[in-house]
C-alpha positions as CSV (number, residue, x, y, z in Angstrom):
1,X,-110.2,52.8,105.9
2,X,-106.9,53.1,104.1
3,X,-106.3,50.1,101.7
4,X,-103.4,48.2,102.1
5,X,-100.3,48.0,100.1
6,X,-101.5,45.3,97.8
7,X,-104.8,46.6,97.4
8,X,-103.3,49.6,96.4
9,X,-101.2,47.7,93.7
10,X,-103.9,46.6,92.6
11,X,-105.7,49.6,92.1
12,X,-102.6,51.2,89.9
13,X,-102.6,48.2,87.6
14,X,-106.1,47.9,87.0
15,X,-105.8,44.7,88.6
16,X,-108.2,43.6,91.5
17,X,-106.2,40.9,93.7
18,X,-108.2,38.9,95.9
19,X,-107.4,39.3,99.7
20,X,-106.0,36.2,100.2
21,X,-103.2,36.2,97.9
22,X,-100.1,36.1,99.9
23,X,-97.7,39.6,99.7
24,X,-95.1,37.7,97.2
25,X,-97.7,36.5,94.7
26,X,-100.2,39.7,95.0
27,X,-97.6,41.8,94.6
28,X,-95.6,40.1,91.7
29,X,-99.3,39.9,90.2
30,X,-99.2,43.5,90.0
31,X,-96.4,44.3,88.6
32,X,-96.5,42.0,85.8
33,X,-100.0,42.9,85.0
34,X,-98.7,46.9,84.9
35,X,-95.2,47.2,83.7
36,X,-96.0,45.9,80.4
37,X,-99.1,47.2,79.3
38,X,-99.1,50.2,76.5
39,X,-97.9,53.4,77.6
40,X,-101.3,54.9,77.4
41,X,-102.5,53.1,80.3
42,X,-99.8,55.0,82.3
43,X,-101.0,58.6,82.6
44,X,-102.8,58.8,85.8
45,X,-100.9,55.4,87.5
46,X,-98.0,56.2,90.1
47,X,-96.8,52.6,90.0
48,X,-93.5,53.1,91.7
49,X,-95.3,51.4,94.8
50,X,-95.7,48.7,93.2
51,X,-91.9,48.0,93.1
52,X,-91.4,49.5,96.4
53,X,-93.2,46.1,97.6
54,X,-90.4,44.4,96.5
55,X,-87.8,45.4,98.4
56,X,-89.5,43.5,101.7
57,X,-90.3,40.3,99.3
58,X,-86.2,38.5,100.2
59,X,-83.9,39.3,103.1
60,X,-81.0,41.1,101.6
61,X,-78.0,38.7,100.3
62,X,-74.9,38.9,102.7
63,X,-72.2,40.5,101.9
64,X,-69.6,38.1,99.9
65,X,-67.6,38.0,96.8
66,X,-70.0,36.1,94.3
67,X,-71.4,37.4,90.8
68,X,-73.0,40.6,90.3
69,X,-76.0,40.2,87.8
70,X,-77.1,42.7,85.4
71,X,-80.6,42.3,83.5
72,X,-80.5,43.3,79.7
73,X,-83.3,46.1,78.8
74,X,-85.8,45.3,76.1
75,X,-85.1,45.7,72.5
76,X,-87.4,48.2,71.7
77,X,-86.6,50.1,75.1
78,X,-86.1,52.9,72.6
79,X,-89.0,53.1,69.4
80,X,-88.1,53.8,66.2
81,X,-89.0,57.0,66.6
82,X,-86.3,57.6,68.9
83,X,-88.7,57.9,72.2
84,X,-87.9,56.1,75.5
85,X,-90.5,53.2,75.5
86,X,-93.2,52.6,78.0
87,X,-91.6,55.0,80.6
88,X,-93.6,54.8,84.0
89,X,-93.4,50.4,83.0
90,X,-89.5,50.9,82.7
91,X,-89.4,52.9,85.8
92,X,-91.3,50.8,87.8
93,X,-89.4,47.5,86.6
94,X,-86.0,49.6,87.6
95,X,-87.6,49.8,91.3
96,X,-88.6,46.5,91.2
97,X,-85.0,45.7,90.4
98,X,-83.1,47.5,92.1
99,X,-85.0,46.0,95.2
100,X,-83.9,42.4,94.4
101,X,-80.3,44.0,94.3
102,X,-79.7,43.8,90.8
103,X,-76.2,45.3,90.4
104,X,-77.7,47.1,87.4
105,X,-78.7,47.1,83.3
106,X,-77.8,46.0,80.0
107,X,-78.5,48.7,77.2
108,X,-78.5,48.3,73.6
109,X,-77.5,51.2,72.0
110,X,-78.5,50.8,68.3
111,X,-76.6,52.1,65.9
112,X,-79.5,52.4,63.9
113,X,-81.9,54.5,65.9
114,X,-79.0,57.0,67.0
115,X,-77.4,57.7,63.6
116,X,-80.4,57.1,61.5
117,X,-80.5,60.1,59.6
118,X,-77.3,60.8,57.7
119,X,-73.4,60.3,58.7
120,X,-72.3,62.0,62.0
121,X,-76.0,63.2,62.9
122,X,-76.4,62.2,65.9
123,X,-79.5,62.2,68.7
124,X,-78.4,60.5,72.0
125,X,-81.5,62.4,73.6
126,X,-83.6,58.8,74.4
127,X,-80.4,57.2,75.7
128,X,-79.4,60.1,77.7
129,X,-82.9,59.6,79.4
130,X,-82.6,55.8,79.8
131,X,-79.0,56.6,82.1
132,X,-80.5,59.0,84.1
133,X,-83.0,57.0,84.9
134,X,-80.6,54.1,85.5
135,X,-78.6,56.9,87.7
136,X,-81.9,57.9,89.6
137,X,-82.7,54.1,90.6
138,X,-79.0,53.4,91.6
139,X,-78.6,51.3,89.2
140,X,-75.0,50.6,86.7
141,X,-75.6,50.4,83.3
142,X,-73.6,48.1,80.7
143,X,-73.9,50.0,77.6
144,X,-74.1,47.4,74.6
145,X,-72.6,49.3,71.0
146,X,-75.1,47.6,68.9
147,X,-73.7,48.1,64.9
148,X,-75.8,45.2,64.4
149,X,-79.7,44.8,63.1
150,X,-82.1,43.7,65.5
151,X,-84.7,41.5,64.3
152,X,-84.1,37.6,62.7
153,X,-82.4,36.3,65.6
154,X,-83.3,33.9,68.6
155,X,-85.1,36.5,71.3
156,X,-85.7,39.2,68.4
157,X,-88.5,41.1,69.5
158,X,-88.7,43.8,67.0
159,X,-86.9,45.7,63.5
160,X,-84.2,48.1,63.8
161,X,-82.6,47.9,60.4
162,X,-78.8,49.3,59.9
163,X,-78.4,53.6,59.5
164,X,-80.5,54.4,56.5
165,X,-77.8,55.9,54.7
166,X,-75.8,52.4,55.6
167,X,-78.6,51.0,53.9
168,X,-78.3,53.0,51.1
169,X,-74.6,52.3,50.8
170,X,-75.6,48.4,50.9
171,X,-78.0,49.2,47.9
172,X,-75.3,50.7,46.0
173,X,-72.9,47.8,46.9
174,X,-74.5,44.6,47.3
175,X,-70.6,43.2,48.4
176,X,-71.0,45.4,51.2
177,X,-73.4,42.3,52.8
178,X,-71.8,39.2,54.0
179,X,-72.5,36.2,51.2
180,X,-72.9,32.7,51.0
181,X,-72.0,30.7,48.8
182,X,-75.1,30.9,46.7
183,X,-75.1,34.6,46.6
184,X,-77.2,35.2,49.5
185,X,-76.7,38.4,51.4
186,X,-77.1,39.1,54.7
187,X,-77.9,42.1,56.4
188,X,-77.5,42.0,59.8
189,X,-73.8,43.8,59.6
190,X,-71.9,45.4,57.6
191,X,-68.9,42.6,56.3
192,X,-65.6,42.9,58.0
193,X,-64.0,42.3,54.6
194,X,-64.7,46.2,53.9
195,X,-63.4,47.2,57.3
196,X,-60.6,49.5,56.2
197,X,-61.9,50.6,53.0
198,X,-64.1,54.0,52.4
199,X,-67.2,52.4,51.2
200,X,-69.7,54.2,53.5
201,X,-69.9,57.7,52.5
202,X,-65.7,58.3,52.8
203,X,-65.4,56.4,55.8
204,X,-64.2,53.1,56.3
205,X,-66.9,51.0,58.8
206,X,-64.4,51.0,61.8
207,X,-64.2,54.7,61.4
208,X,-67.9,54.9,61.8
209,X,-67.6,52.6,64.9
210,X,-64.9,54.7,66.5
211,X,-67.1,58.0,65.7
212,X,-70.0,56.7,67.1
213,X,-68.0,55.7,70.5
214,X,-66.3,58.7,70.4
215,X,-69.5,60.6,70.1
216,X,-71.0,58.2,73.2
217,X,-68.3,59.1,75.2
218,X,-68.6,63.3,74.8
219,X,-71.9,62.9,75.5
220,X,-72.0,60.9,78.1
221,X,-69.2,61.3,79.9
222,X,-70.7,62.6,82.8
223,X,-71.8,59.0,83.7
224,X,-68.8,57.0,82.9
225,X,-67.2,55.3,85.4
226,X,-70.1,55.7,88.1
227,X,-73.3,54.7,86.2
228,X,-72.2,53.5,82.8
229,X,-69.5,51.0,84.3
230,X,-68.9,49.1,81.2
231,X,-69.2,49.3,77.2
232,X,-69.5,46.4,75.3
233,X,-68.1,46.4,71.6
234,X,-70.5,45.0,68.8
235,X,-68.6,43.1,66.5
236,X,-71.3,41.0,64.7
237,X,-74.7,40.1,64.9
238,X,-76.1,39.7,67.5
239,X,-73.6,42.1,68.9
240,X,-71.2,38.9,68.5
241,X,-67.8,38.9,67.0
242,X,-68.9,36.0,64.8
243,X,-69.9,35.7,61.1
244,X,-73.6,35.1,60.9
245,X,-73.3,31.5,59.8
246,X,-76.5,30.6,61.0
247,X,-79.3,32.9,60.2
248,X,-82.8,32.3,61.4
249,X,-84.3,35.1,59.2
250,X,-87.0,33.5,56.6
251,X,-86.3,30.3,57.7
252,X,-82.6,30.0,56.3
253,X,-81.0,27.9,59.3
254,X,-83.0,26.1,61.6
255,X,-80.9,24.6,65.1
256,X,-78.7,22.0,65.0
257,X,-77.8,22.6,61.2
258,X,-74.0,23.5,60.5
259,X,-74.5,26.9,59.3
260,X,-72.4,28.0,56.0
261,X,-69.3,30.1,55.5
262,X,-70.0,33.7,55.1
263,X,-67.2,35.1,52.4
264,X,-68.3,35.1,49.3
265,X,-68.4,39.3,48.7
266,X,-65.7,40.0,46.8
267,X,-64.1,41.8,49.3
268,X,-63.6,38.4,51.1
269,X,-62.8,36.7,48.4
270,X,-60.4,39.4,47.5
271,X,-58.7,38.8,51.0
272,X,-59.0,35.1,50.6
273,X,-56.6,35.3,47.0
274,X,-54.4,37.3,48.4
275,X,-53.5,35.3,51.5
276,X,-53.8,31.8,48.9
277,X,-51.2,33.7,46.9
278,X,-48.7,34.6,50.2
279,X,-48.9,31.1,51.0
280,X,-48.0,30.4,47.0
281,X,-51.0,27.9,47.0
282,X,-52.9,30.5,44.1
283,X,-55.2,27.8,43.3
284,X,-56.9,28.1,46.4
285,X,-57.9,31.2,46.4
286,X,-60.4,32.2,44.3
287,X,-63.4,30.5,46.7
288,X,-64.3,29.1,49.9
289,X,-65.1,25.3,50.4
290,X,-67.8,23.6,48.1
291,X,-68.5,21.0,49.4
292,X,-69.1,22.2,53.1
293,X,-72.9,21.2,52.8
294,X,-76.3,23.5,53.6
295,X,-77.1,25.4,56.2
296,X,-79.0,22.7,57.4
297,X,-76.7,19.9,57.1
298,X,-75.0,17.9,60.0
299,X,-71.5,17.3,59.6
300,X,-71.7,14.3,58.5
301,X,-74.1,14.8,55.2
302,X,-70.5,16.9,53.5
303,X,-67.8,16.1,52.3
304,X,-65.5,18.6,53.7
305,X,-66.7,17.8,57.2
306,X,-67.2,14.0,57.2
307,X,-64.1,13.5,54.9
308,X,-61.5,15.8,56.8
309,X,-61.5,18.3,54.0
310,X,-61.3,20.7,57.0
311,X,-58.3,19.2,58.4
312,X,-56.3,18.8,54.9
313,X,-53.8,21.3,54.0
314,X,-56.5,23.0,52.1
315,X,-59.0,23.2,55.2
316,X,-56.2,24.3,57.6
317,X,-55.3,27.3,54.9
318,X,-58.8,28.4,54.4
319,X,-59.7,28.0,58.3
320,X,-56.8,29.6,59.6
321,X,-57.9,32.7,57.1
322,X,-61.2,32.9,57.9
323,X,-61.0,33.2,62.0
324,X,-57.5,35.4,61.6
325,X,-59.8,38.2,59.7
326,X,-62.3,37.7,62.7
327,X,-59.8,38.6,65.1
328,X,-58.3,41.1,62.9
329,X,-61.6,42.9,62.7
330,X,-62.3,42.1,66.6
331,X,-58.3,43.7,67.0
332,X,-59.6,46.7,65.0
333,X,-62.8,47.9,66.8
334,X,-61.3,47.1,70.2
335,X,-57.9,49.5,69.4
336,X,-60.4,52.2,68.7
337,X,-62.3,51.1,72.1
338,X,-59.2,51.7,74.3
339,X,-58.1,55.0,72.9
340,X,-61.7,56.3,73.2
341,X,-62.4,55.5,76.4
342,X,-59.0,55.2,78.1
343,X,-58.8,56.8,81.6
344,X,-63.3,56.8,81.6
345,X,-63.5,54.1,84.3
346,X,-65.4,52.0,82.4
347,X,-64.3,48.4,81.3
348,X,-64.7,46.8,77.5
349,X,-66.1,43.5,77.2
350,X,-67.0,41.4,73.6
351,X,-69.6,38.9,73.6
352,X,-68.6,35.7,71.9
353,X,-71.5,33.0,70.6
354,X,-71.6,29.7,72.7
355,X,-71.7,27.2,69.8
356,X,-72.6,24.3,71.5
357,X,-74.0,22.0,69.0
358,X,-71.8,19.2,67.0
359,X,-69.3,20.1,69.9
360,X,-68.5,16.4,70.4
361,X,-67.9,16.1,66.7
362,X,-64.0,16.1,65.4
363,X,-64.5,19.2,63.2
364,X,-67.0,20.9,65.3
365,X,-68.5,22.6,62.1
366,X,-70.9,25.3,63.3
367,X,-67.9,26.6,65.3
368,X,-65.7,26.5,62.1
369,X,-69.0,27.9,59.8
370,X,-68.9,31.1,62.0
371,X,-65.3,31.9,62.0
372,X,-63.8,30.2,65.8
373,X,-61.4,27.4,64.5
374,X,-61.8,25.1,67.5
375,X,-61.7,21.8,66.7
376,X,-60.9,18.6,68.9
377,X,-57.3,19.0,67.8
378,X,-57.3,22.9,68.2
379,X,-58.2,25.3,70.9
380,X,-60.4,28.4,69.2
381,X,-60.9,30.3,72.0
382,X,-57.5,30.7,73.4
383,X,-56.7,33.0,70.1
384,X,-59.5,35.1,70.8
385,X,-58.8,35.5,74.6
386,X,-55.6,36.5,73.9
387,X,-56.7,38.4,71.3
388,X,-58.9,40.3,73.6
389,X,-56.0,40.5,76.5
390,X,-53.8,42.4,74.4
391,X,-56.6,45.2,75.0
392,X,-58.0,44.1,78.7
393,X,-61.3,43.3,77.6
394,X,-63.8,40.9,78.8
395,X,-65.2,37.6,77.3
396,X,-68.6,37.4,77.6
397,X,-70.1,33.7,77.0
398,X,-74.0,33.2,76.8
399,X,-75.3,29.6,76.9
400,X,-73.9,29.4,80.5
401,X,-77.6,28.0,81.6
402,X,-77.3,24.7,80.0
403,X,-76.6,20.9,80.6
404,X,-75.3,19.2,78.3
405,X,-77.8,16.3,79.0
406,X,-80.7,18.5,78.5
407,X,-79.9,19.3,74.8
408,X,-79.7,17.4,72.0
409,X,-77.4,14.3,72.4
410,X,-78.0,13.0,68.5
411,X,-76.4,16.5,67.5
412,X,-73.7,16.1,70.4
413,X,-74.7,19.2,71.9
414,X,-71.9,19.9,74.8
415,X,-72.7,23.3,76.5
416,X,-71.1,22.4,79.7
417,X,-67.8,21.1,78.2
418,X,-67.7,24.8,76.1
419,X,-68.0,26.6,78.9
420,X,-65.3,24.5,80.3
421,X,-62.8,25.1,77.6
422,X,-63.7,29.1,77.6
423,X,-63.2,29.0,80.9
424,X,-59.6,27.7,80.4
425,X,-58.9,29.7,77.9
426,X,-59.3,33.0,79.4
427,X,-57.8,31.7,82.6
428,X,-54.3,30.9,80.6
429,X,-54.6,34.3,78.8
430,X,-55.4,35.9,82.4
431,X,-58.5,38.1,81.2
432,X,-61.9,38.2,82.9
433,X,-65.0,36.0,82.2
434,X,-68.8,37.0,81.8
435,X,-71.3,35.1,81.4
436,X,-75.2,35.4,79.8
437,X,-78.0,32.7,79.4
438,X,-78.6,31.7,75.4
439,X,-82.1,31.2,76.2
440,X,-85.3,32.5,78.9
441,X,-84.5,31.7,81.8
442,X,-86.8,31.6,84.6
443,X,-86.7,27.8,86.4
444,X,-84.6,26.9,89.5
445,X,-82.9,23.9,87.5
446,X,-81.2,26.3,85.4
447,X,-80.3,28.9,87.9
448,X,-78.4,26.3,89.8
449,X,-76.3,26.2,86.7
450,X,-75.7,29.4,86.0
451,X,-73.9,29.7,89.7
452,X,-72.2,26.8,89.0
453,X,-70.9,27.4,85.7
454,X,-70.1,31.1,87.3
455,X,-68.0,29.8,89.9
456,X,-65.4,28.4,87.2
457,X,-64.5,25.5,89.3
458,X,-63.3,24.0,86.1
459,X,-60.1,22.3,87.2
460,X,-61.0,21.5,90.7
461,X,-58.8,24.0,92.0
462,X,-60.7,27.2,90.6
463,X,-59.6,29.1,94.3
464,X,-60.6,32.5,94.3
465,X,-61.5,32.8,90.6
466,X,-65.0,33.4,89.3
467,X,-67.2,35.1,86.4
468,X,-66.9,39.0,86.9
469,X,-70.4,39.1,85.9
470,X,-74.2,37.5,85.3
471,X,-76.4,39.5,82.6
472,X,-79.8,38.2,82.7
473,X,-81.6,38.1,79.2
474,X,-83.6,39.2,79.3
475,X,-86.4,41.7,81.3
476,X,-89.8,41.2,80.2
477,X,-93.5,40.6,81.0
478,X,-92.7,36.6,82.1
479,X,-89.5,37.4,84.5
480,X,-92.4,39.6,86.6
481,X,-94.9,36.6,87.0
482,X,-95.4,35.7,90.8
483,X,-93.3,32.3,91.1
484,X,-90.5,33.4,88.4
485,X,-90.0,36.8,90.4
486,X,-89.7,34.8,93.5
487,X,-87.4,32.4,92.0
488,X,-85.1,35.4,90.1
489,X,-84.7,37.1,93.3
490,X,-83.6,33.8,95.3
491,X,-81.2,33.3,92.4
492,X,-79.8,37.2,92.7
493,X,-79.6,36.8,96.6
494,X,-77.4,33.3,95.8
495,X,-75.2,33.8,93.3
496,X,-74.5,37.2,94.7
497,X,-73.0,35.4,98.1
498,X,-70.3,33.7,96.4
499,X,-68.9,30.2,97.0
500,X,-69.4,28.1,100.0
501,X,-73.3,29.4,100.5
């Protein structure tokens, strides 16, 4: 007697299921247990009906005009060593999405694993193979350019350090690394204080950039527009046009602190005197606030934040430098975006941090700390939107998931109000809004948000306007367990149907 489709799951994963588990849960059960287990334990498992199951688990969503979601692809989808991780698990979990109708993926494409070797030496051969298989399953592909690290971050799985040779660069030049104030580097990007200058081996770091899209596009060309439907621009870490103001490596910043200004290599600082000395206040420029606290510190333990030493003459100077060479850089990278991939099909989005915490505060320092000068008496992000309209790109938010009663109230956390205030912005500067989750994701509670926050009823008059996408952060072995499947694919089916369901 022919087993049936569970039982057959079951078999591929090395997973007996009882024979009363209901289809949902068995079948869930299965794929959890399979897609993420070592790619040894692939080589004699077919586990593409596994995922086939899948596609009888939720009626389909009616058509409507809601929020396509894509789901962002491991980290380490591609090793070190430059080979396509866990392939059969990847295929199988493409199945299993594309059967919830998942518009399609989020790739990283690391800097770091594709240039590794030496300037212009290229090997695209995992990606390539990531897109087809993206292609095969029917599935559009966001391609992230990551010219970030991975590892130190929230949701940091594993180590993929900058291009050796970028490394080596570093080594030579130590200013090369954002600093703090007390000399520590960071490593997570290369500073934007260098951007036009030849420091990395003739070439200026937005040359590299622009080489490395340029090379993406020859290569894969063949799939923009119809798979690869959008690139997203790195600009920081965490693939965020920020400056990393609050790094969780070793310990150095640990949530709600305030974070600490990031220009202290004297290519900053050499940017900083010169703009002091435009302005004909030359005293001011030789350094960045003292007295703006630890990274650790709330507002209200510094004197430039408790004090108003952001909002003196001094603080507006210094402030109004710091974000203006964030969108400069941001301004940079994205004119090098359009010419490259001009007349592709594909759209160009940036991803922009959701600060949330102190946001109820007058100064709201962590924003400051990481270069968006919003405060309660300035709008930040209507600079950067209209920043980013100038080249028709799309803001991308994360932190959409969250309430603002849910988080911290001593640290006046205020997700929901950000997200309000983005929203404006890029409605006034008439650009599109995305939106990604900060954090996993996997209860009801916090799906319900995400479609509300994605519907952008922000003025109570929102009419036909809405987030042009949902990315999902991020697919892994907990987003397959039985009830958070079932949940994820309810949520897809929703949010997909638009307003009024």
């Amino acid at each position: 007697m022919a087993l049936n489709i569970t039982h057959q799951i079951g078999n591929h994963a090395a997973t007996p299921i009882s024979s009363d588990s209901t289809s949902g849960d068995s079948t869930a059960m299965a794929i959890s247990a399979a897609v993420w287990k070592s790619p040894s334990e692939f080589d004699s498992a077919d586990l593409s009906v596994a995922c086939q199951a899948f596609a009888t688990q939720a009626p389909a969503a009616k058509a409507g005009s809601g929020v396509p979601v894509y789901v962002l692809m491991p980290l380490d989808s591609v090793t070190m060593e430059n080979k396509v991780n866990r392939k059969k698990a990847t295929s199988a979990a493409l199945t299993a999405l594309k059967s919830a109708e998942v518009e399609g993926v989020m790739i990283n494409v690391w800097w770091g694993l594709v240039e590794r070797e030496g300037p212009r030496e290229y090997n695209w051969s995992s990606y390539m193979e990531l897109m087809e298989m993206a292609k095969k399953h029917e599935l559009k592909v966001q391609a992230m350019m990551s010219f970030h690290r991975c590892g130190g971050n929230v949701g940091d799985s594993c180590t993929i350090p900058l291009p050796r040779w970028v490394g080596e660069e570093i080594d030579n030049d130590p200013d090369l690394a954002y600093t703090d104030q007390w000399g520590r580097r960071n490593y997570e990007y290369v500073s934007l204080g260098c951007d036009t200058l030849p420091v990395l081996k003739g070439r200026t770091p937005v040359q590299c950039y622009a080489d490395f899209m340029n090379a993406f596009r020859d290569n894969f060309k063949h799939l923009l527009g119809e798979t690869i439907v959008e690139i997203q621009v790195g600009m920081g870490p965490a693939g965020e046009l920020r400056y990393p103001s609050y790094p969780e490596q070793s310990g150095t910043w640990r949530f709600p602190g305030i974070g600490a200004f990031q220009c202290y290599d004297e290519y900053m600082l050499s940017s900083l005197k010169a703009y002091a000395e435009a302005q004909g206040k030359h005293e001011w420029g030789s350094t960045g606030p003292t007295d703006a606290g630890e990274y650790n510190n709330w507002p209200e333990d510094t004197t430039f934040f408790r004090s108003g030493g952001w909002d003196s003459e001094y603080g507006q100077l210094f402030l109004t430098w710091y974000s203006q060479m964030l969108l400069d850089h941001g301004d940079r990278i994205l004119t090098s975006a359009n010419s490259i991939f001009d007349n592709t099909g594909v759209k160009i989005s940036v991803k922009i941090a959701g600060i949330h915490w102190h946001y109820g505060t007058e100064s709201h320092a962590p924003e400051l700390t990481a270069g968006y000068y919003n405060t309660r008496f300035r709008d930040g992000y209507l600079p950067i939107s209209e920043m980013l309209a100038r080249h028709g790109a799309i803001f991308n938010l994360t932190c959409i998931e969250m309430r603002d009663h849910e988080q911290r109230q001593d640290a006046q956390c205020a997700p929901e109000k950000l997200v309000k205030q983005v929203a404006l912005a890029t409605q006034k500067a008439q650009i599109p809004l995305a939106g990604e989750n900060a954090l996993p994701l996997y209860d009801e509670y916090a799906y319900e948000q995400v479609i509300k926050a994605s519907q952008l009823d922000v003025d109570g008059n929102s009419d036909d306007r809405k987030m042009c996408a949902f990315t999902y952060r991020r697919m892994n072995l907990q987003l397959f367990q039985p009830d958070n499947w079932k949940k994820f694919v309810a949520f897809v089916k929703k949010i997909k149907e638009g307003k009024g369901t």
